[in-house]
GUVEX-51985 format. One line per 8 residues: number of its first residue (from 1); for each residue y, z, x of C-alpha. Coordinates in nm, 2 decimals, padded with zeros to 4 digits. Example, Ala and Ser with C-alpha at 12.3 -4.5 7.8 and 13.67 -1.06 7.14 Angstrom:
2
1) -00.45 00.78 01.23  -00.11 00.71 01.37
This chain:
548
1) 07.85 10.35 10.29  07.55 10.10 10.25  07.67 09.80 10.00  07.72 09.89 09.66  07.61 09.72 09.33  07.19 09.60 09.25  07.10 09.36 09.53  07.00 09.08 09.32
9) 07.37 09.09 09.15  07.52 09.19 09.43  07.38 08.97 09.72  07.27 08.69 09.56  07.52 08.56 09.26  07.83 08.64 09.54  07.58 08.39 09.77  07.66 08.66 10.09
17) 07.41 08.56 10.37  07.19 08.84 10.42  06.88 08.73 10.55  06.82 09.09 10.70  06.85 09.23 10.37  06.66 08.94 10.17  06.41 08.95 10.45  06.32 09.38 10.44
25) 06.28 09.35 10.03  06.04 09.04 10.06  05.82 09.25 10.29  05.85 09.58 10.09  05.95 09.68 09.73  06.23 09.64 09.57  06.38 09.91 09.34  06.60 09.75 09.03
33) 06.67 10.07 08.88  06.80 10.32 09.18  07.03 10.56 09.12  07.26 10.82 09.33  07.32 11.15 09.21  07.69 11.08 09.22  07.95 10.85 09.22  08.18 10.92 09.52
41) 08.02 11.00 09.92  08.03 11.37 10.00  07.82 11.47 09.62  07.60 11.16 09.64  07.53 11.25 10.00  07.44 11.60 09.95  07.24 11.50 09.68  07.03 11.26 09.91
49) 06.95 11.50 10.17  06.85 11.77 09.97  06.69 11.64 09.66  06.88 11.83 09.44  07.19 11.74 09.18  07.50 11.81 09.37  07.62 12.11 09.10  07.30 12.32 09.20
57) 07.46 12.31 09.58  07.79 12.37 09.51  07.89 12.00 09.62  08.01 11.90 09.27  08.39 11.91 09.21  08.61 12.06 08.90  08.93 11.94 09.07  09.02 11.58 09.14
65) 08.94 11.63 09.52  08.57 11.47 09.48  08.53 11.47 09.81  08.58 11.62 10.13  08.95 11.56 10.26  08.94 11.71 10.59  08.74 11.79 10.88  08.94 12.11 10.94
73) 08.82 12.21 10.60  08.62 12.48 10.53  08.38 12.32 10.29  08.02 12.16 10.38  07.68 12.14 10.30  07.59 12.53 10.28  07.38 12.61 10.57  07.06 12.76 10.32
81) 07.06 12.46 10.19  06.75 12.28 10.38  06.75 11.90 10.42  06.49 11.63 10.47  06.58 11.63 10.83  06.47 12.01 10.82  06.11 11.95 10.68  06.03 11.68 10.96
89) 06.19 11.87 11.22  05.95 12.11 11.19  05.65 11.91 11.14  05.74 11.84 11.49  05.95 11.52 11.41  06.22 11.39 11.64  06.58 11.39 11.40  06.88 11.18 11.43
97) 07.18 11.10 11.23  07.38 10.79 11.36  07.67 10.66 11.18  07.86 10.88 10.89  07.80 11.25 10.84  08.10 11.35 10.55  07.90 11.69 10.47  08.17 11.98 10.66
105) 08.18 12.09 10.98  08.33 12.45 11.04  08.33 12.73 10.82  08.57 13.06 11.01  08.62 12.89 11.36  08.69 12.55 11.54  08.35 12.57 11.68  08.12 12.72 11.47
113) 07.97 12.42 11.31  07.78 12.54 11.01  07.80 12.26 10.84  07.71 11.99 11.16  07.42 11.80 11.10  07.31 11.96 11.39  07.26 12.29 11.21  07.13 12.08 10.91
121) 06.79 11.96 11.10  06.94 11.69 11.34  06.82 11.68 11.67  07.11 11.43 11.76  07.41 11.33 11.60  07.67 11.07 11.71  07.90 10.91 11.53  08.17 11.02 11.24
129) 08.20 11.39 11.09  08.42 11.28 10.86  08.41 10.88 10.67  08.61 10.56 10.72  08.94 10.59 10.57  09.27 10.29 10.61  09.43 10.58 10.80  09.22 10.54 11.11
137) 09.28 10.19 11.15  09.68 10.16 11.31  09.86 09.93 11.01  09.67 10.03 10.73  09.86 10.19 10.42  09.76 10.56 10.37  09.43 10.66 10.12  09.40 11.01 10.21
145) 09.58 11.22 09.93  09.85 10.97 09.87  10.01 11.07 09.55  10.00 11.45 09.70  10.16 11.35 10.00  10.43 11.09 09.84  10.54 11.40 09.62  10.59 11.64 09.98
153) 10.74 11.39 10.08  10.98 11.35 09.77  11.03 11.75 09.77  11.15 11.71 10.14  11.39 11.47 10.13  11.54 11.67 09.78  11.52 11.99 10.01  11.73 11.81 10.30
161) 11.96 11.65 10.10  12.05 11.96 09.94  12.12 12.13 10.24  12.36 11.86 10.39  12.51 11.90 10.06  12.56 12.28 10.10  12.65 12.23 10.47  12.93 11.95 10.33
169) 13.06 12.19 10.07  13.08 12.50 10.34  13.25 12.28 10.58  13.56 12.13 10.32  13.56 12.50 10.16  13.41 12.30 09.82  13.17 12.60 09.79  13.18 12.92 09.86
177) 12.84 12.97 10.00  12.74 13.22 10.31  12.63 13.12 10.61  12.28 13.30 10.56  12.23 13.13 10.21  12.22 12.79 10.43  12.06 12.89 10.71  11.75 13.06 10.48
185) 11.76 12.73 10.27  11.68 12.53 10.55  11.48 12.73 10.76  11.23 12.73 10.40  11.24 12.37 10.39  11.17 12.31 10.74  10.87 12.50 10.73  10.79 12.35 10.39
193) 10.82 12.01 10.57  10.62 12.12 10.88  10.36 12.34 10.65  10.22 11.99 10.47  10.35 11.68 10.73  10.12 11.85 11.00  09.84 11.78 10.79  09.90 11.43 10.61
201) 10.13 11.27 10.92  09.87 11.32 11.18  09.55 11.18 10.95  09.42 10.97 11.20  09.36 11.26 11.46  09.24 11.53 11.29  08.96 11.30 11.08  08.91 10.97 11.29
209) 08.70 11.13 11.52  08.34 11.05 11.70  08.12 11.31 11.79  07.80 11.34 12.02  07.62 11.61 11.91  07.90 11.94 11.92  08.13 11.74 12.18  08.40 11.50 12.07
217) 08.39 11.15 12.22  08.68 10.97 12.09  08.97 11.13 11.89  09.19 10.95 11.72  08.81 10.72 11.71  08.90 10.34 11.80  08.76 10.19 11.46  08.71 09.81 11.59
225) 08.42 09.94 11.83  08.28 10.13 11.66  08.01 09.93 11.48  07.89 09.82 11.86  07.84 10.22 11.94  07.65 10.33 11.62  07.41 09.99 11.69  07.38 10.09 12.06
233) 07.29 10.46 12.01  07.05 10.35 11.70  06.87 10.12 11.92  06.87 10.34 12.22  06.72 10.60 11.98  06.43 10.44 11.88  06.32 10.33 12.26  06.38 10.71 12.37
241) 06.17 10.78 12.07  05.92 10.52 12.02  05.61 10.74 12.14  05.67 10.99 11.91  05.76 11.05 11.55  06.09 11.04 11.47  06.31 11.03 11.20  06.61 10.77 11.22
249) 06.92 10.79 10.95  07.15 10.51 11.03  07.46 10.55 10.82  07.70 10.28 10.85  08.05 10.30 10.82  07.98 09.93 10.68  08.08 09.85 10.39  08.42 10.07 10.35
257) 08.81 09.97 10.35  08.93 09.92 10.55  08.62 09.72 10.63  08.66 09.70 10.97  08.45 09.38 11.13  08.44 09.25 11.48  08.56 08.97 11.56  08.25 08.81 11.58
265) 08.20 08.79 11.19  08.58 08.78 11.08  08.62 08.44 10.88  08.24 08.36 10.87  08.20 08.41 10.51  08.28 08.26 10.17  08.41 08.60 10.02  08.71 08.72 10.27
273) 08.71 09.03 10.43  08.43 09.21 10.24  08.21 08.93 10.27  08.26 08.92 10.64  08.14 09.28 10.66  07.86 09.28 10.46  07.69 09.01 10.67  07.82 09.22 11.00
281) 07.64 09.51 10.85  07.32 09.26 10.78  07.32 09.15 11.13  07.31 09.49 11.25  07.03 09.57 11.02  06.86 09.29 11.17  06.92 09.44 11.53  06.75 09.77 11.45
289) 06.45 09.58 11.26  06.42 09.40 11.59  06.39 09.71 11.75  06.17 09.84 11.54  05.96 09.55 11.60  06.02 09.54 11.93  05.87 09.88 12.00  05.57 09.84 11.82
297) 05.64 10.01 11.55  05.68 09.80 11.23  05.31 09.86 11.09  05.35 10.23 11.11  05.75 10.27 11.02  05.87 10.36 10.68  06.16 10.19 10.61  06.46 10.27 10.35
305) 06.75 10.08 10.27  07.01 10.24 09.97  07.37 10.27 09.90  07.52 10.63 09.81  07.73 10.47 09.55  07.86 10.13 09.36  08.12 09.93 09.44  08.49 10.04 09.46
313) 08.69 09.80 09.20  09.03 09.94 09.21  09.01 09.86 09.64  09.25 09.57 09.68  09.49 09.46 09.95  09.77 09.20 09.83  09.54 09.13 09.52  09.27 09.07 09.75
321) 08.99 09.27 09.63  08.87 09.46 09.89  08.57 09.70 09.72  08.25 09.52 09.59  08.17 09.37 09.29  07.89 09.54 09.06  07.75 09.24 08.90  07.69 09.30 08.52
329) 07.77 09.68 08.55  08.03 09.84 08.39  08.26 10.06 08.61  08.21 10.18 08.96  08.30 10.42 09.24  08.44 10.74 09.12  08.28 10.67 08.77  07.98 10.94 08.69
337) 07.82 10.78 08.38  07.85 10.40 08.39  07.60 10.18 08.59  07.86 10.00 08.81  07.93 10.38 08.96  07.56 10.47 09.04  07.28 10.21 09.01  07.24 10.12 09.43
345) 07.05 09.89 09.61  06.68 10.06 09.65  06.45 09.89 09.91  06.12 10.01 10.09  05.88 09.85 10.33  05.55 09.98 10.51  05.38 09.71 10.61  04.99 09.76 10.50
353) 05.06 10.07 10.32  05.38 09.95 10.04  05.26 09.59 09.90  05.53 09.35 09.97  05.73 09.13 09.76  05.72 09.38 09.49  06.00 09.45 09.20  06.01 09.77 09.05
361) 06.21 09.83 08.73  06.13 10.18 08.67  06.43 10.47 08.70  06.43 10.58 09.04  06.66 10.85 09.23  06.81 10.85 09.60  06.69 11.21 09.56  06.33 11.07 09.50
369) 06.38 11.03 09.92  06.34 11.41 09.93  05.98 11.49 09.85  05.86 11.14 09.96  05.93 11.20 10.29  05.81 11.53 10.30  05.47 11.45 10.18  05.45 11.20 10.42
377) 05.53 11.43 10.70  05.28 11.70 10.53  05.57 11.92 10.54  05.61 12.20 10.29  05.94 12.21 10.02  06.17 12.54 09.95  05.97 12.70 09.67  06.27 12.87 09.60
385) 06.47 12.62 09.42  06.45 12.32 09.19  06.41 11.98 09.36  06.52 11.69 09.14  06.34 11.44 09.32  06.02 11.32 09.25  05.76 11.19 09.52  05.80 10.82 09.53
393) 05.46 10.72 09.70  05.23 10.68 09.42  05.50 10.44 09.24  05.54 10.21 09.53  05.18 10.17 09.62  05.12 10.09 09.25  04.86 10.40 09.16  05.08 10.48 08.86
401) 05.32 10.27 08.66  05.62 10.47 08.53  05.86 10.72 08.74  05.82 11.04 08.68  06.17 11.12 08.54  06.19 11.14 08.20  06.54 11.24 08.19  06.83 11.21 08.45
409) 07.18 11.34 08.44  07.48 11.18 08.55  07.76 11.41 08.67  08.15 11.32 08.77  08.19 11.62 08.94  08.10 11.92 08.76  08.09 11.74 08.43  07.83 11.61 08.28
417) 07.93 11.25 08.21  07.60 11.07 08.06  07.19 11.12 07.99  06.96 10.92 08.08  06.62 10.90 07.88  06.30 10.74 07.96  06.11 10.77 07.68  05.74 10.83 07.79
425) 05.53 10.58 07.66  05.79 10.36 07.57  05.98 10.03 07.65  06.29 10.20 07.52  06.54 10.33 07.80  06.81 10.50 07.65  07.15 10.65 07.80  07.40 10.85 07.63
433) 07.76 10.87 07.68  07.92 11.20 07.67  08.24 11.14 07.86  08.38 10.80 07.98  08.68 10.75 08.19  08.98 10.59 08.01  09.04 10.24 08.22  09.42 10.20 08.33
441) 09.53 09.92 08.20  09.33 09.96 07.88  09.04 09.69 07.88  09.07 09.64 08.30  08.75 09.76 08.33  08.86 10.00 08.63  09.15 10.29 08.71  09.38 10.07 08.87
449) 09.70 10.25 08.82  09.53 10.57 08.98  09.30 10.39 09.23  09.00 10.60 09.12  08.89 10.73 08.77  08.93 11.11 08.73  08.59 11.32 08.53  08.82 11.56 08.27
457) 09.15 11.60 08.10  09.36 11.33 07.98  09.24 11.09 08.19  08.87 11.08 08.02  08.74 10.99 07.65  08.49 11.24 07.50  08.22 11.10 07.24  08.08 11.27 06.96
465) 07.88 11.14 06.85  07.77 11.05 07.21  07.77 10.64 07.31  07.40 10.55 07.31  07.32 10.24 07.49  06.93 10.09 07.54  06.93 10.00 07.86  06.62 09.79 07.83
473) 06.80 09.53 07.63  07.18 09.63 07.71  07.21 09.67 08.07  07.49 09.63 08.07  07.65 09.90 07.82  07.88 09.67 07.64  07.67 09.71 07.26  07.69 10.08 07.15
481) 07.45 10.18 06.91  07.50 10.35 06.58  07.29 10.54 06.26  07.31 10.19 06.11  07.22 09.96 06.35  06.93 10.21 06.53  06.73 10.40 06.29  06.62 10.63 06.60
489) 06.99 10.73 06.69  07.02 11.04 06.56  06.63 11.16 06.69  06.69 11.04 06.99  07.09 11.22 07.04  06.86 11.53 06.92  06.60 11.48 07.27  06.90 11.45 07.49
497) 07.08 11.74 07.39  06.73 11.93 07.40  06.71 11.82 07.70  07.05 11.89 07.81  07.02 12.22 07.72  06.74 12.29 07.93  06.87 12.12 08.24  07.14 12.37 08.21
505) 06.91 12.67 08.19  06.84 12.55 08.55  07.17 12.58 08.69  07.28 12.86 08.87  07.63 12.98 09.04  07.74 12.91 09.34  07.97 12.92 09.57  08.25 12.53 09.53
513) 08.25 12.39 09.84  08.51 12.18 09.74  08.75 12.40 09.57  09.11 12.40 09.67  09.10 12.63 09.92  08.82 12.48 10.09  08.93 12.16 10.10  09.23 12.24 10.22
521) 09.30 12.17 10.62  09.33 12.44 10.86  09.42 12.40 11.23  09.24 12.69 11.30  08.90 12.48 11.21  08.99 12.16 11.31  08.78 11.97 11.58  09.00 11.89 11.87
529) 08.87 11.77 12.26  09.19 11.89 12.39  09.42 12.19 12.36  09.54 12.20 11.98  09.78 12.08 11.88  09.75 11.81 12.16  09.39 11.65 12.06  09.32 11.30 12.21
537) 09.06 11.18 12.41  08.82 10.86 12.48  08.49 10.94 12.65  08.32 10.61 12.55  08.54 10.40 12.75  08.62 10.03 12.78  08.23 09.94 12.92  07.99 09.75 12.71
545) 08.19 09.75 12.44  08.13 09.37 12.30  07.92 09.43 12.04  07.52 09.41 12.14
C-alpha cells in the first residue's frame, strides 16, 4: 500500500522528507478530498480497478475475513468483471502490474489462474499475488489469522493432553478404557492438528511468493530485496515500452508492516521505522519519475499517485507504532465510515494538459480512476453495469468546479457504515453516521485490543438517529450535529436515506468471494514452483541485487 492519511497531514506536520512526493503535487493537482471505496486492501483494490463499490462485485465481506487470507484460496476478482487495464489493453495499450496484486489467483486448479492479473488485462505481471504480511519476514510475530490459529492451537494441545491422560490411565489400570477408544482419539486429533497447522505453520510459503507472469520466481519471497526488484522491473518497463503506449501500475509493498526498508534508508529519518520507509518508497518514486523523464515521456505521461486506504493505528511493535498517523482524522484502516479509514493521498500531473500547483477540495473517488482513464484511451465502458466512478478530466483541467458525486457510500464490508452528501449548489458537505466501530479501550481512538475494528455485531454502535457531521467546517467528525443545534438535520437525514434507498435499488446478487469457504486455503490451489508439498525456489538470484 501507497502511504496512508491526506498528504498535507500526513507528510508534512510528521516533517517526512518527501521531495518526490512534494515535488509530483507541485507540478500537478492535488486532491484534499480523495476517497477509497473501502477501508482494508483486497475491497479497496477491487474497487479501484473496476470503478465500482466492492458489494456490486462480490468483494465486500459479511464475515470478519475483510480480506483475502490465502493464495490457495478460491476467492478473486471474478473474471467478468473488466478492469481499467482491460479498456487500454484493447485500445492497443501495452499493460503491466508491478508490485502487489491481492485480487485471487486460482479458482478449481493450482494453475488455472482466473483471478491473475494476467487474465484481468495485464500484459505483464511481476511481483506479489498475495500482500506483505510480518509472516514473510523470518522473526516477525504472526498477523495472518492469529486469534484463529492461537485457539487451534489451544484445542491441540487440550486434544494431546487428553490423550497422554487416557494413555496414563490405561497403562496404571486407572481407567478402563479400550485400546480403540485411544487410538481413534488420537488418530482425530492428529488429523485435527495436521488439517489447520498445514495452513497457518507454513504462512510464509504458501503466500510470500513472487511471480513473473504465471511462473513463480521466489517462494518463500526474500522480503529485504524486494523493493530493488519491483524498482528494476518498473524501470525496465517503461524503456521496453517507451515507443509505445503503455499503461504502468506500480504497487508498492511500501508502506506495510512489517515495513521492510533497505538498509540504505534504515535510521535516516526522524520517525523510526515507518518514517524510514516512507522516504525509501519516495526515493523510489523519484527513480521511476526519472525514468519517465528520462525516456522522453513526462509531457505526454499521466501520472497518479493514491493510497488504497488510511493509516493502520492499532500497528505497533514494543509500543512503537508501526501504522501511519491520519493527521486530524478520526479512525483508520479497517474503519468503513470515518475519515482516518478512507480519505487517501490523491495526486495528478500532466504536464501542459493538468495546471500545476493546483488544490482541489472537491469529493473525489479512487474509483473516479476508472472512467478517466478510459476516456483518455477513447476506450468504451461495460454498458452492462453501474460504474461508480465519475470521469475526472473536466475537474482537473478546471472546465467545471464541483465533482460530480453528489452522494458516496462508505461500506465496512457489506455494511453500509456512513453517507456522504454533497449538497449541489452548496458549501455544505454533510456525512452521516449509521454504524461506528466501538474503540477498545473506550475513548483510544482505535481497536487496539483486537488489532482491527470489526463492521457488525457487538463490536459496532448503530445510530438512530444517524451521527451527522458537516464536513466543511468539522473535518474532523468530533461535533455531531443535532435538531437543535442544525435546523436542517432532520431534511437533510430525509435526502440520505432517499438516497440510500436508491443506491440499494442498484445492487444486485452475487456470488461472495470472500465467504468462508472461499477464503479458506486449499493445497489443491495453492501456487507452488516445486512438487507440493515441497515448494521452494529462488529464480532471481544473488546478482544485482543492491538496490538501483
Amino acid at each position: 500500500a501507497l502511504p496512508s492519511g491526506t498528504l498535507d497531514n500526513y507528510l508534512h506536520m510528521h516533517m517526512y522528507v518527501t521531495p518526490n512526493i512534494d515535488q509530483l503535487a507541485k507540478e500537478g493537482v492535488k486532491l484534499t478530498q480523495h476517497i477509497a471505496a473501502a477501508p482494508l486492501c483486497t475491497p479497496s483494490r477491487a474497487a479501484f480497478l473496476t470503478g465500482r463499490y466492492p458489494i456490486r462485485s462480490g468483494m465486500g465481506s459479511s464475515t470478519k475475513q475483510r480480506i483475502l487470507y490465502w493464495i490457495g484460496g478460491s476467492g478473486g476478482l471474478p473474471s467478468n468483471e473488466t478492469t481499467f487495464a482491460r479498456i487500454l489493453q484493447q485500445q492497443g495499450y501495452t499493460t503491466a502490474l508491478i508490485g502487489k496484486w491481492h485480487q485471487g489467483v486460482n479458482c478449481e486448479s493450482h494453475s488455472d489462474h482466473c483471478h491473475h492479473p494476467l487474465n484481468h488485462g495485464f500484459d505483464y505481471f511481476y511481483g506479489m499475488p498475495f500482500t506483505l504480511v510480518n509472516e514473510c519476514q523470518v522473526g516477525e510475530n504472526p498477523f495472518l489469522n492469529v486469534r484463529v490459529s492461537t485457539k487451534y492451537w489451544l484445542y491441540s494441545q487440550i486434544i494431546a493432553l487428553t490423550v497422554l491422560t487416557l494413555l496414563i490411565g490405561k497403562l496404571t489400570g486407572l481407567f478402563l478404557v479400550k485400546w480403540k477408544a485411544i487410538i481413534c482419539f488420537a488418530l482425530c486429533g492428529f488429523l485435527f492438528f495436521i488439517s489447520w497447522f498445514s495452513s497457518y505453520g507454513f504462512v510464509r510459503y504458501w503466500n510470500c511468493i513472487l511471480m513473473r507472469n504465471h511462473d513463480i520466481s521466489e517462494q518463500p519471497m526474500k522480503p529485504e530485496r524486494a523493493a530493488s526488484n519491483v524498482l528494476k522491473e518498473a524501470v525496465s518497463f517503461i524503456e521496453r515500452n517507451k515507443h509505445g503506449p503503455f499503461l504502468l501500475f506500480v504497487s508498492f509493498l511500501h508502506v506495510h508492516t512489517p515495513l521492510v526498508t533497505t538498509e540504505k534508508f534504515l535510521g535516516k529519518s526522524r520517525h523510526g521505522l515507518y518514517g524510514d520507509n516512507v522516504e525509501e518508497m519516495d526515493w523510489m518514486v523519484g527513480r521511476i519519475l526519472d525514468a519517465i523523464d528520462k525516456a522522453g515521456l513526462k509531457n505526454n505521461t499521466f501520472t497518479y499517485f493514491t493510497s488504497d486506504h488510511g493509516g493502520y493505528l492499532e500497528a505497533h511493535k514494543q509500543n512503537v507504532p508501526l501504522g501511519g498517523w491520519n493527521g486530524i482524522y478520526k479512525g483508520g484502516k479497517g474503519m468503513g465510515g470515518w475519515e482516518g479509514g478512507i480519505r487517501v493521498p490523491g495526486i495528478f500531473r500532466w504536464p501542459g494538459v493538468l495546471p500545476a500547483d493546483t488544490v482541489i477540495d472537491e469529493p473525489t473517488s479512487l474509483m473516479d480512476i476508472y472512467p478517466t482513464v478510459a476516456h483518455l484511451a477513447a476506450g468504451i465502458m461495460p454498458q452492462d453495469r453501474v460504474i461508480d466512478g465519475r470521469n475526472l478530466m473536466p475537474l482537473l483541467q478546471g472546465k467545471v468546479q464541483h465533482s460530480e458525486h453528489e452522494f458516496m457510500f462508505h461500506y465496512c464490508g457489506l455494511y453500509l457504515h456512513a453517507v456522504r452528501w454533497h449538497q449541489k449548489d452548496s458549501a455544505a458537505l454533510w456525512k452521516a453516521h449509521y454504524t461506528t466501530p466501538v474503540f477498545q479501550p473506550e475513548g483510544a481512538g482505535g481497536c487496539y485490543i483486537s488489532g482491527i475494528c470489526s463492521c457488525f455485531g457487538e463490536d459496532v454502535t448503530h445510530h438512530d438517529p444517524p451521527l451527522l457531521f458537516d464536513l466543511s467546517s468539522d473535518p474532523a467528525e468530533i461535533k455531531p450535529l443535532s435538531p437543535a443545534t442544525e435546523p436542517l438535520f432532520d431534511t437533510v437525514i430525509s435526502r440520505i436515506e432517499r438516497a440510500v434507498q436508491e443506491h440499494h435499488r442498484t445492487l444486485t446478487p452475487v456470488p461472495q468471494q470472500l465467504s468462508g469457504y472461499n477464503n479458506m486455503w486449499k493445497p489443491w490451489l495453492q501456487p507452488c514452483c516445486g512438487t507440493f508439498p515441497f515448494c521452494w525456489c529462488d529464480k532471481e538470484g544473488d546478482s544485482d541485487q543492491k538496490i538501483l
